[in-house]
C-alpha positions in Angstrom: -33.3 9.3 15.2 -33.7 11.2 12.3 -29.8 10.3 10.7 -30.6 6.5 11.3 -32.9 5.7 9.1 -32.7 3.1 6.4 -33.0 5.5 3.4 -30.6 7.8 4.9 -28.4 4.8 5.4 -28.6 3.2 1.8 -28.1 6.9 0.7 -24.7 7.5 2.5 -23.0 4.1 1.6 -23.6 4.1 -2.0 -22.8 7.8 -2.5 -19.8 7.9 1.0 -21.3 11.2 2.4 -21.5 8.6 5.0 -18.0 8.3 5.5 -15.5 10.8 7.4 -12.8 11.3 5.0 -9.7 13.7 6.6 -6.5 12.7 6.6 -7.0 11.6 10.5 -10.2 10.5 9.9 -10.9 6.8 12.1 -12.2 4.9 9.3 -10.0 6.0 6.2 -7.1 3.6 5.7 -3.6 4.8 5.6 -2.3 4.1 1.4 0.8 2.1 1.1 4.0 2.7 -1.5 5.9 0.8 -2.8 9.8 1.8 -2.8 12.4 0.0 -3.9 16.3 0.7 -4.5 18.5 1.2 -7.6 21.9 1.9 -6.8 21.2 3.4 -3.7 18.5 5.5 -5.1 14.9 5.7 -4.3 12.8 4.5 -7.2 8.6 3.7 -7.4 6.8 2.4 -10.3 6.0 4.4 -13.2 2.9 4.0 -15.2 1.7 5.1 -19.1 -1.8 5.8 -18.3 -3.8 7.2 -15.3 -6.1 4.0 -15.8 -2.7 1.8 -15.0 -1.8 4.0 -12.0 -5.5 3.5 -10.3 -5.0 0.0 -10.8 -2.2 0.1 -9.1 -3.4 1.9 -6.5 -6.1 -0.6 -5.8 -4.0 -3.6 -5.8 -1.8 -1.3 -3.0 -5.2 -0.9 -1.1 -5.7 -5.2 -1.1 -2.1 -5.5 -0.2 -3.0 -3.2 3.1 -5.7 -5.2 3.4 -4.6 -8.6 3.7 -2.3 -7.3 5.8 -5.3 -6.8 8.3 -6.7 -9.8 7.1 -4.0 -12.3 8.4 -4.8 -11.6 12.0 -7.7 -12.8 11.7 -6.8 -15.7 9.4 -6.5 -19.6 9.9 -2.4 -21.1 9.1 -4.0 -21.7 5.5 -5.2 -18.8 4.4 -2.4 -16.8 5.7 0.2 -19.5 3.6 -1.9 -18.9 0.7 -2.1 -14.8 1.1 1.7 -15.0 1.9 2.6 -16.9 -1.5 0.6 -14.5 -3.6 2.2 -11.4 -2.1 5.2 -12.5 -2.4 4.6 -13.4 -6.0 3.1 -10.0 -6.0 5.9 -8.4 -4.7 8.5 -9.9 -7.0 6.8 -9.2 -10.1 6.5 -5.5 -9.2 10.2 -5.9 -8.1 11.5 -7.1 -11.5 9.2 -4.2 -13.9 10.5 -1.4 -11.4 14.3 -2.5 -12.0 13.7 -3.0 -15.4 11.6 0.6 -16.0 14.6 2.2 -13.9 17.7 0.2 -16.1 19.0 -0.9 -12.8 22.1 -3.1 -12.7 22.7 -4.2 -9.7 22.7 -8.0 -8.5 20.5 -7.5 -5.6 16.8 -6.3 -5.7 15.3 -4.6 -3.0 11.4 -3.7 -2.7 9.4 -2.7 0.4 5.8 -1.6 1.1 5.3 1.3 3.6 2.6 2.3 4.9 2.3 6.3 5.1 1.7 7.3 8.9 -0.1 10.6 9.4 0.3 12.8 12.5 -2.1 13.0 15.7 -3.9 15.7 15.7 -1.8 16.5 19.1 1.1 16.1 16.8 0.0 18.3 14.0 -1.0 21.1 16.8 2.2 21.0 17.9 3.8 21.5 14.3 4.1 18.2 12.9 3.2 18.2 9.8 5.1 15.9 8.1 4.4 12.4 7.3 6.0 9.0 8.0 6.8 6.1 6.2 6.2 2.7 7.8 8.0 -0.5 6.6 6.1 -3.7 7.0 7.8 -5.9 4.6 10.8 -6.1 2.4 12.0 -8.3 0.1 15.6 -8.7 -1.4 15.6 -10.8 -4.6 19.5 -12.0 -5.8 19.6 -11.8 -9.2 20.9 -15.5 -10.5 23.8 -14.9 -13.1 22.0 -15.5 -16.6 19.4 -13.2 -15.7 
């Protein structure tokens, strides 16, 4: 077969003509957000440069990730991957409350995964995304803080 071959191959990985992008594309990962609360308001991370904001963005992707990753995963490694996003997640916590001047004793942050329509759906008239919580965290700010 003519599209099989190895040069063809090499040629759509590094360049991802290879790759069906769409947003209901099989083999293009859902992007997560991360939302928290300040004073019942909705807030998300801001950022001073674009190059921050990709960075970001890439360290959202790894979160989805390991979130893949940690089925597959011995008791170890998903300890280990569970400590660092949660040390993840806090540190993001504290700079969005700070960025936002947030008062409140009680931090909240969750990442959501953003769930597309079916293509059933979205014939129908559904065109509308979703927002799909896989993990919160409340932090209780101690009183000297």
């Amino acid at each position: 077969m003519l599209l099989y071959n190895t040069p063809l191959l090499v040629y759509g990985k590094l360049t991802g003509t290879g790759v069906g992008y769409g947003f209901f594309a099989p083999n293009v990962k859902s992007s997560g957000l991360f939302i928290g609360d300040c004073d019942g308001q909705q807030i998300m991370p801001k950022f001073n440069s674009f190059e921050s904001a990709m960075r970001f963005s890439t360290l959202s992707s790894t979160i989805s990730d390991d979130m893949f990753i940690q089925t597959s995963a011995n008791d170890t490694t998903k300890a280990l991957i569970d400590k660092c996003s949660d040390a993840i997640y806090k540190a993001i916590a504290v700079k969005m409350y700070n960025q936002n001047n947030c008062v409140q004793d009680t931090l909240y942050l969750s990442y959501n995964i953003i769930m597309f329509p079916t293509l059933k759906q979205y014939a129908s008239g559904m065109h509308d995304y979703s927002l799909f919580k896989t993990k919160e965290l409340r932090i209780i700010k101690k009183a000297n803080d």
